[in-house]
N, C-alpha and C positions, 0 to 999 in steps of 0.2 A: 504493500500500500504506500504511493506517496506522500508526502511532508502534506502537501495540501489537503490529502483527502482524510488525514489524519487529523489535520485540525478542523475540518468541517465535524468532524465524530467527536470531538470533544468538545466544541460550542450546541454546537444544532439538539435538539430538542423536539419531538414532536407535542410535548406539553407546556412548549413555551407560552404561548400565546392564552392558550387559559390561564396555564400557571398567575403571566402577567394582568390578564384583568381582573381575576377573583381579586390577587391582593391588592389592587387599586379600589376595587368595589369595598372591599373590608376595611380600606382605611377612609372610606363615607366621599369617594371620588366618582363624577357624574362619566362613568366612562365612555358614554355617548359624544359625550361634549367634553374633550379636556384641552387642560392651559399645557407650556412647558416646563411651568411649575409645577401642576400636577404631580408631572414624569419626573423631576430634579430629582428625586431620590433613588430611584431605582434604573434611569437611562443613561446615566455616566458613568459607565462603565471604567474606571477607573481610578487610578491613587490619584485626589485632586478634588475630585466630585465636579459641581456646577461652578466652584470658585473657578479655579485653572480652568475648565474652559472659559470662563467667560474671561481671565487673564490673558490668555492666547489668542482671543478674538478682538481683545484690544490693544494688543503688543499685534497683532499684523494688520492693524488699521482697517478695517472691512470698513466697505462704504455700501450702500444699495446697489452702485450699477454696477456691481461685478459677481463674478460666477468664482466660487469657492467651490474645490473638492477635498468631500474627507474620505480619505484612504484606511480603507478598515474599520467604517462608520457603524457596526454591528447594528444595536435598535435604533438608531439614529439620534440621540440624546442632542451632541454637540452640533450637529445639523441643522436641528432646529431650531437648537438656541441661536445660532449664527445669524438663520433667514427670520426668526422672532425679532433679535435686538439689533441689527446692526441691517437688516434689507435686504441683504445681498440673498442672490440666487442658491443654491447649492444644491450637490449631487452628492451624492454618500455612493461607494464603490467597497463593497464586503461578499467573503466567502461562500457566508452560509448562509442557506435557500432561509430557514428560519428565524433568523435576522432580517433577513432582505424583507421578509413577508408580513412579521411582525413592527416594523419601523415602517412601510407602506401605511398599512391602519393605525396606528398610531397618531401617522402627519396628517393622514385625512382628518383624524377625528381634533387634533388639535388645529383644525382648516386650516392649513399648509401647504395642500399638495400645492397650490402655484407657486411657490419658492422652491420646495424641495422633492426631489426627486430621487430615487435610488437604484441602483444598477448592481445583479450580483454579479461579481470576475474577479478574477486574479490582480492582483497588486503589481505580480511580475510579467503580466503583458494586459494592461489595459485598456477600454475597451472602447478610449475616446483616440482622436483627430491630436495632431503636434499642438500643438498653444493651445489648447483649449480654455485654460483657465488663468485667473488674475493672479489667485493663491489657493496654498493645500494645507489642509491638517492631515498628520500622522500621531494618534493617540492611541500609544502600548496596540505597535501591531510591530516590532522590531522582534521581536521575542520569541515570533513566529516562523518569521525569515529566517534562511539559512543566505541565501543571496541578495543579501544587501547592498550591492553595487548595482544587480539588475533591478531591485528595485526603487533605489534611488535614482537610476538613468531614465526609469521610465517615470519618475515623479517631473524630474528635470525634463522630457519631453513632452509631459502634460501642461508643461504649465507658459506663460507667456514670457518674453525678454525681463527679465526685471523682475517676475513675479516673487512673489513672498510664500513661501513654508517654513509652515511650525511643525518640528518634530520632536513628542512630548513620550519618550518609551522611557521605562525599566531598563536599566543600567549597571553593570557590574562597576561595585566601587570594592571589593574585597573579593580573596584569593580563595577563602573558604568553598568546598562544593555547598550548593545548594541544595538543601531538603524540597522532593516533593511529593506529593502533588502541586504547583501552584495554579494562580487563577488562569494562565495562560500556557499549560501544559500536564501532563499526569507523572510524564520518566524526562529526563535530560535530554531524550532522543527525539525529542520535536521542541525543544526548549533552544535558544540559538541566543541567550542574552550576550551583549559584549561591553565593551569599555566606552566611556563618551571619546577617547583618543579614537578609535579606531571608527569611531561614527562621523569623527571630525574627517578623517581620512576620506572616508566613502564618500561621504558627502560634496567634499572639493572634486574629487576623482569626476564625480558627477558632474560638474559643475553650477556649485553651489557658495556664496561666500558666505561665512558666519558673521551674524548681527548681533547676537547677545548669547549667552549660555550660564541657565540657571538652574544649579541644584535643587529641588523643590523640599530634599528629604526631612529637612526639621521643618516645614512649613506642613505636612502630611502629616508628620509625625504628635505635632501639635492640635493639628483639625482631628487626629484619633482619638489624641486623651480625651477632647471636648464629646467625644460620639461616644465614648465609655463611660465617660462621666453620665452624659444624657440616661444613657440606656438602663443603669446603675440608678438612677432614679426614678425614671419613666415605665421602665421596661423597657424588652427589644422592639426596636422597631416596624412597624408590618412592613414597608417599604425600603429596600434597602436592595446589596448587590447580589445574595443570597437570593432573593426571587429570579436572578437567569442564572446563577448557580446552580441551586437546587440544593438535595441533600450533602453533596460532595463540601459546598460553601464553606462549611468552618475548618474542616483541616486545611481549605485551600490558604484559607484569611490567616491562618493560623501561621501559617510556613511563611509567607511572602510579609506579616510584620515580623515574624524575629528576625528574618533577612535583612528587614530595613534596620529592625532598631540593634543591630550589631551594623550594620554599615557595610554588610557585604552587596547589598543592592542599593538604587537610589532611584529616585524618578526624576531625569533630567531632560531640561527643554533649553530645547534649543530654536532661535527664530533666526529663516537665511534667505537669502536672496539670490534669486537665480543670475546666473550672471549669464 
């Protein structure tokens, strides 16, 4: 089985999409009609949540008349937040059919489809025209990749002279192996994390110049204590990364915080300009 097809079986789900409306319904959400607050909990699929994207979507300046693509856009969370707050068009490009299917009804029901749209395909041969777009997000889909020069040449072919990507993955900052399962793998063998040095590499090789490069990992690491604390008080929360997880959820969360908070992983973003 290849890398790809490998990871569509460890995202995809055929009880996503109930899974996802019950706990929107249970947490007293109109799921006929929703906002992208609604979703803020459970469609940010990543270390960051709705803060870091909407930090990335204003560290690469989105304006209305331009076409954004996110690259590994799974239910489409940062999609919408994009074409919600900031106007512009956008295209999400993800693996899995159940992804692709559940972020479609989603945009509709938060009345989006005329901004956003989604396409499922490969990251490593994608399924748009040269310049297609203005700018791209890349959020924790590195991790997945083994070929990280093809997919960064084909980021850099999607995008216009000039244009702006944010790329916001899991990053090796320590030499320790890593325990998994994690959110983004079950064994090492479809697990491909690497160094922000060697991202810097790829990324030039592409033709790419770096604009900023920020470690995010005490900025996450701080937004957890506040979600522990919550939970510690509140209870757990209905809405949270666990509903596209599923049962696997807490040893995954389990492995990928002790990794951060020893410092053998980090979540670093990086914002670059195509040259």
């Amino acid at each position: 089985m290849d890398i790809e097809r490998q990871v569509v079986r460890h995202y995809g789900s055929t009880d996503l999409e109930r899974n996802v409306l019950a706990a929107l319904k249970a947490a007293g959400k109109d799921v006929e009609r929703l906002s992208i607050d609604d979703l803020s909990e459970l469609d940010e699929f990543h270390l960051g949540w709705r803060a870091q994207t909407a930090g990335l979507a204003d560290r690469l300046k989105l304006t209305p008349v331009e076409h954004l693509l996110d690259i590994g856009c799974g239910i489409g969370g940062p999609a919408r937040y994009c074409a919600a707050r900031h106007g512009c068009e956008v295209t999400g490009l993800d693996l899995t059919p159940s992804f692709i299917s559940l972020a479609k009804l989603l945009t509709e029901r938060c009345d989006l489809s005329d901004k956003v749209a989604f396409r499922e395909g490969s990251a490593l041969a994608m399924p748009f025209t040269d310049a297609s777009f203005d700018a791209a997000i890349m959020i924790h889909v590195g991790m997945n990749i083994a070929d990280k020069p093809r997919l960064f040449g084909e980021a850099r072919r999607a995008l216009k002279n000039g244009g702006r990507f944010a790329v916001y993955d899991v990053m090796l900052t320590g030499d320790t192996p890593l325990a998994y399962p994690m959110p983004w793998s079950e064994h090492p063998e479809t697990s491909f994390v690497a160094g922000p040095a060697q991202y810097r590499e790829w990324l030039a090789a592409a033709g790419f110049r770096l604009d900023s490069e920020i470690n995010q990992r005490d900025t996450v690491l701080q937004k957890v204590a506040a979600m522990r604390a919550q939970a510690a008080q509140d209870g757990p929360p209905l809405l949270g990364l666990h509903v596209i997880m599923g049962p696997q959820a807490k040893e995954r969360l389990k492995n990928v915080m002790a990794a951060l908070e020893k410092g053998l992983i980090a979540p670093v973003e990086m914002i670059l300009r195509a040259d």
